[in-house]
C-alpha positions in Angstrom: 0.0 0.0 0.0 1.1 3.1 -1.2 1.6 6.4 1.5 0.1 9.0 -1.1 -1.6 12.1 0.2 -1.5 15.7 -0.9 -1.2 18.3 1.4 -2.8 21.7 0.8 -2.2 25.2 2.8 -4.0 28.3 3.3 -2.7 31.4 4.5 -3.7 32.9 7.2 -4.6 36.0 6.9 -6.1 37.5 10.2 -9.0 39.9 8.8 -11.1 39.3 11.8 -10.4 42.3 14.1 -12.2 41.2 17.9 -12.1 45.3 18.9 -14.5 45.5 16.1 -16.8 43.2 17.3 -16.4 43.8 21.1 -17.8 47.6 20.4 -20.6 46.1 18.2 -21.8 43.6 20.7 -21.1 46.8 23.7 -23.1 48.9 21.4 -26.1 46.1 20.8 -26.7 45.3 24.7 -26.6 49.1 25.5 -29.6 49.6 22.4 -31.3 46.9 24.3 -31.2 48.2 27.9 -32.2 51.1 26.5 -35.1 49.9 24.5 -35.9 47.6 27.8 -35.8 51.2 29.9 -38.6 52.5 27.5 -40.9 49.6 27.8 -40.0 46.4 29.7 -42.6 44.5 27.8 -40.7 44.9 24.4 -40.5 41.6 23.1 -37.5 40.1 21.5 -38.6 40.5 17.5 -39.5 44.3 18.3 -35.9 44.8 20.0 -34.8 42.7 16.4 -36.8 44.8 14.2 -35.9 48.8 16.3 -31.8 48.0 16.5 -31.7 46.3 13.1 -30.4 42.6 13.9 -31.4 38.9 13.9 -32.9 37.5 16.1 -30.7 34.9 16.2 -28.2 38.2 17.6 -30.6 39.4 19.7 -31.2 35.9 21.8 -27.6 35.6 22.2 -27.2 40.0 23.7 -29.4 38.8 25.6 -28.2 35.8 27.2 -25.1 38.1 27.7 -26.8 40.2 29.7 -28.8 37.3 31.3 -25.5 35.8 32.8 -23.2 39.0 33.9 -26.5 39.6 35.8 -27.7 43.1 34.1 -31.4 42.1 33.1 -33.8 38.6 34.3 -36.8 38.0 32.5 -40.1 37.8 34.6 -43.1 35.4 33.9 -43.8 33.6 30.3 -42.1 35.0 26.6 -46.3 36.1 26.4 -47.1 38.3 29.3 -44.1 38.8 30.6 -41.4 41.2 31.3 -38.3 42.5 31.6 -36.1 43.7 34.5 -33.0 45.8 35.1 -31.4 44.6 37.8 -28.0 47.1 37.5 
């Protein structure tokens, strides 16, 4: 048996610049407390649709926020509500 292979490299180029996304994701979770400030029954597509993201980017701001302890969500996603807790 025969030890053929081809080996094939990339360069690395390193394009993705983590300040960059640190301010963006600072400046999403302070849009939401904001928005949350305004009307602690805003739900999750109307935070979406006001800072111009996914939802998908919204769920995971605010599990962010969630865990370092900044918001808690009271009662069901229908009827329910927001708090600040810092």
């Amino acid at each position: 048996m025969s030890d053929n292979f081809v080996e094939i490299s990339f360069p690395f180029e390193n394009d993705y610049n983590t300040e960059t996304t640190v301010k963006t994701t600072v400046k999403t979770t302070v849009k939401i407390v904001e928005l949350i400030k305004k009307n602690k029954r805003i739900t999750r597509q109307e935070l979406a649709d006001t800072i111009g993201k996914s939802i998908d980017g919204i769920d995971y701001n605010l599990k962010k926020l969630k865990e370092e302890g900044f918001i808690e969500r009271i009662g069901p996603d229908k009827g329910g509500y927001w708090k600040l807790l810092k």
